[in-house]
N, CA, C and O atoms as a GROMACS GRO file, in nm:
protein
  464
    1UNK      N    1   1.862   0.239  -0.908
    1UNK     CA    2   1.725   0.194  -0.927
    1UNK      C    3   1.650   0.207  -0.794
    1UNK      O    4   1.692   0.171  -0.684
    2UNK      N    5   1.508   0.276  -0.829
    2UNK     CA    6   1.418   0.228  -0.678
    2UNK      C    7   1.424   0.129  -0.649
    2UNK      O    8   1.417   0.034  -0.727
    3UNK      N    9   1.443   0.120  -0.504
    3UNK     CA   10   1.356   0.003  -0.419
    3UNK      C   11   1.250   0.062  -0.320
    3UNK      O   12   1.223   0.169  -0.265
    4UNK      N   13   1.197  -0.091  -0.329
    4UNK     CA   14   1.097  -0.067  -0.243
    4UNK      C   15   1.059  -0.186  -0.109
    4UNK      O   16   1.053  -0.306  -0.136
    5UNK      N   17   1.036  -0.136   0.034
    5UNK     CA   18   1.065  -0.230   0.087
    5UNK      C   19   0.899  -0.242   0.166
    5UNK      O   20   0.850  -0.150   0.231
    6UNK      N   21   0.841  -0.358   0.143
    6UNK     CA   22   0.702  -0.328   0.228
    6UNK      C   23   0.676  -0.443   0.326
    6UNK      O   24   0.700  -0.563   0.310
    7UNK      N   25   0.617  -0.373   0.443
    7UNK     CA   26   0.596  -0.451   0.579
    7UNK      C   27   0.508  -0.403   0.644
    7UNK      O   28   0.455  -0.293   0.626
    8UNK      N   29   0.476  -0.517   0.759
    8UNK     CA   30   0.346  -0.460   0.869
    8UNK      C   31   0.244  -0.568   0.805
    8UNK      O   32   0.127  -0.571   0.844
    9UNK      N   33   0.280  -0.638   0.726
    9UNK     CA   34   0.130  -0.774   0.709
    9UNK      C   35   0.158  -0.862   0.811
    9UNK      O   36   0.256  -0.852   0.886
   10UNK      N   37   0.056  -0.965   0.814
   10UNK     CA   38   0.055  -1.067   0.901
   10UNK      C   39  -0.091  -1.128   0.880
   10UNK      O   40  -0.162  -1.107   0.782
   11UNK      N   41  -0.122  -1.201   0.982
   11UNK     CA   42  -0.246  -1.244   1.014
   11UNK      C   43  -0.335  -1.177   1.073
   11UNK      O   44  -0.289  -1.128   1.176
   12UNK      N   45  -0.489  -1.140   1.046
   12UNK     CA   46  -0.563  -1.097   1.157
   12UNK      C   47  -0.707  -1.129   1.126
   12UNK      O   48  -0.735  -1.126   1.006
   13UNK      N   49  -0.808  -1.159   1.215
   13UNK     CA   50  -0.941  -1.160   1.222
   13UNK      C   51  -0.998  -1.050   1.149
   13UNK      O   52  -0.964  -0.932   1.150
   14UNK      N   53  -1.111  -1.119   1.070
   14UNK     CA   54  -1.182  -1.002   1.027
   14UNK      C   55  -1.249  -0.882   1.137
   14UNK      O   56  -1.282  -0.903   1.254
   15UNK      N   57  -1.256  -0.783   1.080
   15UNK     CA   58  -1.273  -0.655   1.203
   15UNK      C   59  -1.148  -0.594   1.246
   15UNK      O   60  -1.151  -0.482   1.296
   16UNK      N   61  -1.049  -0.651   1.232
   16UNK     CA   62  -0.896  -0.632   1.304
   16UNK      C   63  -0.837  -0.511   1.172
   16UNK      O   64  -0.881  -0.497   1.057
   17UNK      N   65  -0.732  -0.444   1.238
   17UNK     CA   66  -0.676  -0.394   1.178
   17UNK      C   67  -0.522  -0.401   1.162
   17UNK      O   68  -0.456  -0.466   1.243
   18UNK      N   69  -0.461  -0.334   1.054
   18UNK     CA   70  -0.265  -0.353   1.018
   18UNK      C   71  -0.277  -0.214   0.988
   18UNK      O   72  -0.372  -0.140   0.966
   19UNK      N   73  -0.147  -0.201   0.994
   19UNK     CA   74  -0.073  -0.061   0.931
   19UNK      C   75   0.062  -0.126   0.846
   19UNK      O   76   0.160  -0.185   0.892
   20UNK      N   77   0.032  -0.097   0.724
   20UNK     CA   78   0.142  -0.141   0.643
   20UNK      C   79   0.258  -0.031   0.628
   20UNK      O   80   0.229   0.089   0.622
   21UNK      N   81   0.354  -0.065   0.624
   21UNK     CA   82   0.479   0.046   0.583
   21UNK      C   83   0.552   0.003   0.393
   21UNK      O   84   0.553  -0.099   0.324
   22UNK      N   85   0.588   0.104   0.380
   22UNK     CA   86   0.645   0.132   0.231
   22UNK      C   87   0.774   0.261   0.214
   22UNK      O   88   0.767   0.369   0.155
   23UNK      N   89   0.899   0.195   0.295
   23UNK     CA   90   1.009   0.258   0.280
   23UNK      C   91   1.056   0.237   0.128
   23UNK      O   92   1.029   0.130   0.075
   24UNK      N   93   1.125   0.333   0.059
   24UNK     CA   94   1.166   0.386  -0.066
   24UNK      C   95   1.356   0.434  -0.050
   24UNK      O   96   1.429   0.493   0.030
   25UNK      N   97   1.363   0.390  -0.135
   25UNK     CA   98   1.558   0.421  -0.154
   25UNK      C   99   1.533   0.548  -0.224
   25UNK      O  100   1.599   0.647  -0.194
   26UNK      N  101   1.384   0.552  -0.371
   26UNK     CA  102   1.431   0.668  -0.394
   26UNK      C  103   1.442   0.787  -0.360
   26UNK      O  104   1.358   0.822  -0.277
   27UNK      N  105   1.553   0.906  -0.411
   27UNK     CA  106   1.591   1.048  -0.412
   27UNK      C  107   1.474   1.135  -0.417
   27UNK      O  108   1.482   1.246  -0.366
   28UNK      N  109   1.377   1.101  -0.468
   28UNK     CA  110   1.284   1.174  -0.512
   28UNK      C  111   1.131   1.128  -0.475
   28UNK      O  112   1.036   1.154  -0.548
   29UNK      N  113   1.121   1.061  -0.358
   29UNK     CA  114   1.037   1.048  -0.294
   29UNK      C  115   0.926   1.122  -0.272
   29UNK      O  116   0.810   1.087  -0.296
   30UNK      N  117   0.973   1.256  -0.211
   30UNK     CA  118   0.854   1.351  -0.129
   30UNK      C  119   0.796   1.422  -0.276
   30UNK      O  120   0.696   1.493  -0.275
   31UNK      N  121   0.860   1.399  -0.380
   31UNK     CA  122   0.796   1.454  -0.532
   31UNK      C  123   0.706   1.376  -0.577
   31UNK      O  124   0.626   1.418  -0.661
   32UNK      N  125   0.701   1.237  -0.528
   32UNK     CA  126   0.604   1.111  -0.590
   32UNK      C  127   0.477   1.138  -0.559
   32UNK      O  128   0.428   1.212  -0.473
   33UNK      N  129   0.417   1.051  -0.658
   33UNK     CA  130   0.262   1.022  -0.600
   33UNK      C  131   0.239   0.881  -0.585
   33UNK      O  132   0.211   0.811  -0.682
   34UNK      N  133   0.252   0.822  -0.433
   34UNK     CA  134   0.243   0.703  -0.394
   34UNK      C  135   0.134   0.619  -0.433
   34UNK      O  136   0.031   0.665  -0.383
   35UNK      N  137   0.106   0.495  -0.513
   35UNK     CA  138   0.013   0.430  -0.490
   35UNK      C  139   0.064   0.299  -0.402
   35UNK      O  140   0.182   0.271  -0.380
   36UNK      N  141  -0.046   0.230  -0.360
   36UNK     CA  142  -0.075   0.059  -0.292
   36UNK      C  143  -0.184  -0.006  -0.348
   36UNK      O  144  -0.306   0.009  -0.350
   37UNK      N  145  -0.096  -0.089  -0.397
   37UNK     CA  146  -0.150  -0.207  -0.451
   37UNK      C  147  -0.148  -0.318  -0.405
   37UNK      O  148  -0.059  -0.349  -0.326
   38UNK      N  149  -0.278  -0.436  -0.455
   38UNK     CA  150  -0.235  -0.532  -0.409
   38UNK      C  151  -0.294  -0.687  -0.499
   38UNK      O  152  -0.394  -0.676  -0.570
   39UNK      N  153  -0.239  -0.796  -0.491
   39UNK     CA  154  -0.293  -0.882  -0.569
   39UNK      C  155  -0.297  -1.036  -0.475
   39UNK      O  156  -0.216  -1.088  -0.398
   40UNK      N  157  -0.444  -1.078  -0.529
   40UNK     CA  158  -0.508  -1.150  -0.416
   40UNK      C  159  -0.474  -1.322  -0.473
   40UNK      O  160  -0.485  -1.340  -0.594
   41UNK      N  161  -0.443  -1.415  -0.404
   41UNK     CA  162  -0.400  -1.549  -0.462
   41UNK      C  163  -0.505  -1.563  -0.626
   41UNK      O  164  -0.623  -1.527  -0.620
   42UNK      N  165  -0.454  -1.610  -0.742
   42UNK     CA  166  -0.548  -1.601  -0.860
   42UNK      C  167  -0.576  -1.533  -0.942
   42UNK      O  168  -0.634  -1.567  -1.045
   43UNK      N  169  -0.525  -1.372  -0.900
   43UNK     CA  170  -0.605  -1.279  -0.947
   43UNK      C  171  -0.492  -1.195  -1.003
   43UNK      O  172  -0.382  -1.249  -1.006
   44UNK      N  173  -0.501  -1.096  -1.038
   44UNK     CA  174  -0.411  -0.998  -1.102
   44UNK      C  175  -0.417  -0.893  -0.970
   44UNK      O  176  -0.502  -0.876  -0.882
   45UNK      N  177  -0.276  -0.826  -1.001
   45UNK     CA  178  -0.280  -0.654  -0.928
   45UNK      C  179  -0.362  -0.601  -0.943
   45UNK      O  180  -0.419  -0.604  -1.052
   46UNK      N  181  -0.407  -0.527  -0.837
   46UNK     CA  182  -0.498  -0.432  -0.841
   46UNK      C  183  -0.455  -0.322  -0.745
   46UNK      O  184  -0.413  -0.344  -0.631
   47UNK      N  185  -0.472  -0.196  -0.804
   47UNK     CA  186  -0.488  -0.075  -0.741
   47UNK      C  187  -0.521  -0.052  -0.622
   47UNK      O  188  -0.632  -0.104  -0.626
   48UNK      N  189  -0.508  -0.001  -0.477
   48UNK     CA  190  -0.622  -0.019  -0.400
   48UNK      C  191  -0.566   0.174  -0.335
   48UNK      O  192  -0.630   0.191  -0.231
   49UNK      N  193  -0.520   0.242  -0.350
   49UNK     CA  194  -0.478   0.384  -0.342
   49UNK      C  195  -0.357   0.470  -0.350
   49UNK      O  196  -0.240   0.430  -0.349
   50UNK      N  197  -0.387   0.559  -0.357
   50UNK     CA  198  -0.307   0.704  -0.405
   50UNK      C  199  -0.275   0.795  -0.281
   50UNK      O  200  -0.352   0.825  -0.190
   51UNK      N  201  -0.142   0.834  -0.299
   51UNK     CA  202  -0.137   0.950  -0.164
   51UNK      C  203  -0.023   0.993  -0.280
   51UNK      O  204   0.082   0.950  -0.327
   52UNK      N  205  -0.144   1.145  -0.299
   52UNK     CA  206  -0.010   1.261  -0.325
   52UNK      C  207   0.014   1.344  -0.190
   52UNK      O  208   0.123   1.398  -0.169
   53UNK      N  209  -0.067   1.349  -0.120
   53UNK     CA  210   0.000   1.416   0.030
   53UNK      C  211  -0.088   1.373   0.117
   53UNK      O  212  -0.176   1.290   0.095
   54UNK      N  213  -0.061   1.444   0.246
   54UNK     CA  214  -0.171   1.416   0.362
   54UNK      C  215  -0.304   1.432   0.325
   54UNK      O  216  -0.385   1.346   0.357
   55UNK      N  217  -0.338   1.526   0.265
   55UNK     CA  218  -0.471   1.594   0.285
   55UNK      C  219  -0.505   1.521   0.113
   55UNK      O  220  -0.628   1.530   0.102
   56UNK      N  221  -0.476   1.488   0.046
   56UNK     CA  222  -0.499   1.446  -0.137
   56UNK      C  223  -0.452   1.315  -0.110
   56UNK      O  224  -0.332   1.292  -0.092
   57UNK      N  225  -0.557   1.210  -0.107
   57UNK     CA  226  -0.578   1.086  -0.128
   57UNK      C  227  -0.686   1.018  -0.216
   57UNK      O  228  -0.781   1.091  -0.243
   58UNK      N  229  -0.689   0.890  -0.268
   58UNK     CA  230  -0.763   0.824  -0.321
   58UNK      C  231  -0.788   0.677  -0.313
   58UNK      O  232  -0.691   0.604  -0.296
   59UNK      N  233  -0.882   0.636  -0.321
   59UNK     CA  234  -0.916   0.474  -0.288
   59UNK      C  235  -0.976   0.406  -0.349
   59UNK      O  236  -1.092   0.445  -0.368
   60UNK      N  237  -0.948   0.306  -0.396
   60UNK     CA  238  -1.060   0.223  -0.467
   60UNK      C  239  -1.205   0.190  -0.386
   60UNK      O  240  -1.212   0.222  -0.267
   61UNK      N  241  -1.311   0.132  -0.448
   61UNK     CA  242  -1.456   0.164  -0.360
   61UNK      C  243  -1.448   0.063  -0.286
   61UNK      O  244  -1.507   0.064  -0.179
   62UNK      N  245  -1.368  -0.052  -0.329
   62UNK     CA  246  -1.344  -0.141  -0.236
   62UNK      C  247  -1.300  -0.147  -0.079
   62UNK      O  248  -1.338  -0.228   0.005
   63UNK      N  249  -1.222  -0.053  -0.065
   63UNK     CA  250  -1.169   0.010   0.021
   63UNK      C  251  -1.177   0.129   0.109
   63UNK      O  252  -1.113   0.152   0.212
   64UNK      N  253  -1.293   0.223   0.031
   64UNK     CA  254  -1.290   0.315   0.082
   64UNK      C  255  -1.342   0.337   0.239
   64UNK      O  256  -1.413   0.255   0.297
   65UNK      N  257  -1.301   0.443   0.289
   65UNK     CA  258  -1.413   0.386   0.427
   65UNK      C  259  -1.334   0.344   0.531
   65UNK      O  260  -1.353   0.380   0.647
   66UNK      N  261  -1.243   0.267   0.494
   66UNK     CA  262  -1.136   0.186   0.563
   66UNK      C  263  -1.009   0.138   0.562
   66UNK      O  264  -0.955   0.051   0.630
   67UNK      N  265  -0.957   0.228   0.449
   67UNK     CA  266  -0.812   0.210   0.455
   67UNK      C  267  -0.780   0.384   0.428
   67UNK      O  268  -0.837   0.453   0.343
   68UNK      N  269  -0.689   0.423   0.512
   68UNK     CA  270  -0.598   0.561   0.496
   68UNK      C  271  -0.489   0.568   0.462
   68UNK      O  272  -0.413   0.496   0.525
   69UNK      N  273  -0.440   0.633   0.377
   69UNK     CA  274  -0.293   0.624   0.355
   69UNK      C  275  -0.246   0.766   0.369
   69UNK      O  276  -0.318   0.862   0.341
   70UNK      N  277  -0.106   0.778   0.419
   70UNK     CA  278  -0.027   0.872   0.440
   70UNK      C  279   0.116   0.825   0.412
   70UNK      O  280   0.162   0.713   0.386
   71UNK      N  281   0.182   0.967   0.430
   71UNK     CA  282   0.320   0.975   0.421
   71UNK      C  283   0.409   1.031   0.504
   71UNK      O  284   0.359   1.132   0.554
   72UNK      N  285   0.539   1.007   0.547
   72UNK     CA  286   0.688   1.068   0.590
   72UNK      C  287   0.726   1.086   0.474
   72UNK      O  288   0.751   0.992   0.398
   73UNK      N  289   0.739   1.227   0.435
   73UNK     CA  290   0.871   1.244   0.402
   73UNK      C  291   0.976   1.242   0.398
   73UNK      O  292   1.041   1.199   0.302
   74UNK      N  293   1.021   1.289   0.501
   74UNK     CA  294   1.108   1.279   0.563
   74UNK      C  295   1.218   1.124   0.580
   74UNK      O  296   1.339   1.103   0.577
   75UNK      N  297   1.120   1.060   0.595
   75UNK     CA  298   1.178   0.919   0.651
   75UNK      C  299   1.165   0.841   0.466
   75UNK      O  300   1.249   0.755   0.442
   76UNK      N  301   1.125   0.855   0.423
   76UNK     CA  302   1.098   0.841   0.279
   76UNK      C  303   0.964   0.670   0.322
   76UNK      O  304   0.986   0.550   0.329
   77UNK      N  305   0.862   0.739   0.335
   77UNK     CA  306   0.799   0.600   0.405
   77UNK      C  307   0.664   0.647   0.398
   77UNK      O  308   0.619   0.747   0.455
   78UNK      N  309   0.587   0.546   0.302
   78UNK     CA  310   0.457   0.565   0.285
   78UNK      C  311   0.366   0.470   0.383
   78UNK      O  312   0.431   0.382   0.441
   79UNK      N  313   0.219   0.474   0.412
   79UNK     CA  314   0.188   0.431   0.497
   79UNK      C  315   0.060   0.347   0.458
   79UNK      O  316   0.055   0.354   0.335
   80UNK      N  317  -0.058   0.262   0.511
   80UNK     CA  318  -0.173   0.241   0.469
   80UNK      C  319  -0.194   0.151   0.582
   80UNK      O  320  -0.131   0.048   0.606
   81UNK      N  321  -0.307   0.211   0.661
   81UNK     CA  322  -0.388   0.170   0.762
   81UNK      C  323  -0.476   0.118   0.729
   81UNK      O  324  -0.555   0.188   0.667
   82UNK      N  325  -0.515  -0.035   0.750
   82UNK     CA  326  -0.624  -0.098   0.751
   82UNK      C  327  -0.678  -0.119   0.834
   82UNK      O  328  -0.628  -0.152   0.941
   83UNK      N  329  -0.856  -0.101   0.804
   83UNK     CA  330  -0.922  -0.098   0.923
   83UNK      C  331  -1.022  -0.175   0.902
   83UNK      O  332  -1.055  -0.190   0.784
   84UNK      N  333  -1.106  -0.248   1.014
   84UNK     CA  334  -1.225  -0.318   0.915
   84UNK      C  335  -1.179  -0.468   0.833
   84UNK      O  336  -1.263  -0.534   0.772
   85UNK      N  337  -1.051  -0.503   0.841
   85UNK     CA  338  -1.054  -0.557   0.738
   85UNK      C  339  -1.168  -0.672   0.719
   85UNK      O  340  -1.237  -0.707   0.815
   86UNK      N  341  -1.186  -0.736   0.575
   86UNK     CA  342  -1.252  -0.841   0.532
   86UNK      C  343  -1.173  -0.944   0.492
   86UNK      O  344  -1.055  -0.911   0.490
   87UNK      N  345  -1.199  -1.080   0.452
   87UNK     CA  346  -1.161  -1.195   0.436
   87UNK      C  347  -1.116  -1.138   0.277
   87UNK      O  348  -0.996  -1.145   0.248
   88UNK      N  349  -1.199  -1.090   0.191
   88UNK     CA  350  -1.156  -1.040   0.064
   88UNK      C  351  -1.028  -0.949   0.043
   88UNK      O  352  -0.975  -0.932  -0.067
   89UNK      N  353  -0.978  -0.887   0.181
   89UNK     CA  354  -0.860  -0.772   0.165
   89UNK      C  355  -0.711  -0.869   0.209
   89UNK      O  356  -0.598  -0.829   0.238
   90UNK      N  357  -0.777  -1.036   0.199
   90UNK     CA  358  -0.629  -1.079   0.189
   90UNK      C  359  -0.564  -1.109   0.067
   90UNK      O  360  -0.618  -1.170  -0.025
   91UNK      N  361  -0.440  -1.065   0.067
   91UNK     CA  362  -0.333  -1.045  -0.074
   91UNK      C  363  -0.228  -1.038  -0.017
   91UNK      O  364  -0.201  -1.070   0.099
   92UNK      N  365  -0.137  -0.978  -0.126
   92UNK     CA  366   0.007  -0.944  -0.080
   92UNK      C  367  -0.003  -0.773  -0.160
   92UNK      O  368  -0.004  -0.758  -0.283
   93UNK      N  369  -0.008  -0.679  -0.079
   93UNK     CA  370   0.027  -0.578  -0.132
   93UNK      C  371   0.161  -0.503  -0.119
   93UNK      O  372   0.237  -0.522  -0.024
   94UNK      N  373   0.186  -0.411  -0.228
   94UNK     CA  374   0.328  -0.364  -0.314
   94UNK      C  375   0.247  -0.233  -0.261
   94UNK      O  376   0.137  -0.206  -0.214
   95UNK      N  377   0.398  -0.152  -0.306
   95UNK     CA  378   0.337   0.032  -0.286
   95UNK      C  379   0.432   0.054  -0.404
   95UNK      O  380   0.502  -0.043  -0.433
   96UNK      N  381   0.445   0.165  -0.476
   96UNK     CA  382   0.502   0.198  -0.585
   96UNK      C  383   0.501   0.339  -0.647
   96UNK      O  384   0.418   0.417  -0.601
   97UNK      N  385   0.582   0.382  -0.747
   97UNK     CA  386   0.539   0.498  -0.792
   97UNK      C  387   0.589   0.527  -0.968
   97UNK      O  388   0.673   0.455  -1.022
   98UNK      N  389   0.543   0.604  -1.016
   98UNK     CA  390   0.555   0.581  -1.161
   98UNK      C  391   0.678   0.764  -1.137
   98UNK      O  392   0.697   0.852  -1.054
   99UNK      N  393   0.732   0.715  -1.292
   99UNK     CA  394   0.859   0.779  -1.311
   99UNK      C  395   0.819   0.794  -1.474
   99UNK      O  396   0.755   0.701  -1.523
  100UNK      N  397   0.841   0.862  -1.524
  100UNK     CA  398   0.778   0.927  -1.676
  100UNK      C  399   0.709   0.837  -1.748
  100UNK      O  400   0.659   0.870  -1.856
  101UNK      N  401   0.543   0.798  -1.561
  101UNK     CA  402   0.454   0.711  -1.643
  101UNK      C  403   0.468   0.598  -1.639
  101UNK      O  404   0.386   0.526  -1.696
  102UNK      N  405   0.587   0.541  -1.566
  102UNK     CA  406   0.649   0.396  -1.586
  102UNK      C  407   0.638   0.346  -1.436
  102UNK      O  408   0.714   0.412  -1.365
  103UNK      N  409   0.572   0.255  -1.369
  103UNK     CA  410   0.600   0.205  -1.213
  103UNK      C  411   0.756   0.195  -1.229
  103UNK      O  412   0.836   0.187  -1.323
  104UNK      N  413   0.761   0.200  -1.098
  104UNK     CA  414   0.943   0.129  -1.066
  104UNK      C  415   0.969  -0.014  -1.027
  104UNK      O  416   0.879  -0.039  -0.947
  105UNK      N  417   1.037  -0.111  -1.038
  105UNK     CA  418   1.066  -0.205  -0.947
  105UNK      C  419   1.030  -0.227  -0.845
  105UNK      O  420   1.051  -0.164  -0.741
  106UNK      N  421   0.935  -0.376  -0.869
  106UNK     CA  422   0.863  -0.435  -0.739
  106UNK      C  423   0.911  -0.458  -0.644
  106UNK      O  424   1.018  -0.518  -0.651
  107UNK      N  425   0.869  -0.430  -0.536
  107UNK     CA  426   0.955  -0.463  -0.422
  107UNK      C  427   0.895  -0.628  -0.400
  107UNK      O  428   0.834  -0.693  -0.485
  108UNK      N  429   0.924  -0.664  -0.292
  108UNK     CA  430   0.836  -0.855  -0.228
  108UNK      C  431   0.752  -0.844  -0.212
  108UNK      O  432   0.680  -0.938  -0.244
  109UNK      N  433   0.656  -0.659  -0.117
  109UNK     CA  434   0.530  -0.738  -0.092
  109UNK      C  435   0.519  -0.763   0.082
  109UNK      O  436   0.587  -0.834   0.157
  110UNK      N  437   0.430  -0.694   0.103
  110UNK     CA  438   0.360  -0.783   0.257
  110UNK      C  439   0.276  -0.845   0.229
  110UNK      O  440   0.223  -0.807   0.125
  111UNK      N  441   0.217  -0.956   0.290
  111UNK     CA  442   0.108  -1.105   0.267
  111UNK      C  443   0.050  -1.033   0.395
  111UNK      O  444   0.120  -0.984   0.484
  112UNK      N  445  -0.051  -1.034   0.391
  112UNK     CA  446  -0.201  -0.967   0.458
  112UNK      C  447  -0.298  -1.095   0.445
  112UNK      O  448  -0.350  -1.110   0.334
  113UNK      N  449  -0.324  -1.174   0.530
  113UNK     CA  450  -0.421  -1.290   0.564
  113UNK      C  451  -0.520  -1.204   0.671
  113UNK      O  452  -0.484  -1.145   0.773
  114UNK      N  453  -0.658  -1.216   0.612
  114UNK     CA  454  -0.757  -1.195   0.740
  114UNK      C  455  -0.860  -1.340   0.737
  114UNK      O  456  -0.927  -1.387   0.645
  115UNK      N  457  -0.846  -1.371   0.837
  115UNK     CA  458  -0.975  -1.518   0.850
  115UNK      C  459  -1.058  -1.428   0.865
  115UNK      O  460  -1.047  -1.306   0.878
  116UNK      N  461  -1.201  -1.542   0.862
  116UNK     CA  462  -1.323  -1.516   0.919
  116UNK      C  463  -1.367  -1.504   1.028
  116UNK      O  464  -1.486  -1.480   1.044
   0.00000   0.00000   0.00000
């Protein structure tokens, strides 16, 4: 079964930035199309982007502007730079990938707090 292991949250001032990491057990990694997600105390998951490669990304509008995501292949390790953040971009976000259509097994999650 995938796992998924995600890190790089913490605390930071709004304006401040993180770089989250999203190491993967699975085999078939560099074939995926990575999303990051994330879900905010109350609220449900939500989407927040897509990396099928370096150059082919996508973002929710929430985000756009200010978060990048990339990939290692190699290292099997997806990425998402936050920049800018807002008091609204605190959650705990997951990274994940679907398998005939199906996400895989949640990983824990980094907790991303930005004060005001």
């Amino acid at each position: 079964q995938v796992q998924f292991v995600e890190s790089g949250g913490g605390l930071v001032q709004a304006g401040g930035s993180l770089r989250l990491s999203c190491a993967s057990s699975g085999s078939t990694f560099s074939m995926r199309i990575i999303d990051w997600y994330r879900q905010a105390p109350g609220k449900q998951r939500e989407w927040v982007a897509r990396i099928r490669s370096l150059a082919s990304t996508e973002y929710a509008d929430s985000v756009k502007g200010r978060f990048a995501g990339s990939r290692d292949d190699n290292k099997k390790t997806a990425y998402l730079q936050m920049n800018n953040l807002k008091p609204e971009d605190t959650a705990v976000y997951y990274c994940n990938y679907n398998i005939s259509g199906m996400p895989q097994a949640w990983g824990p999650g980094t907790r991303v707090t930005v004060s005001p």
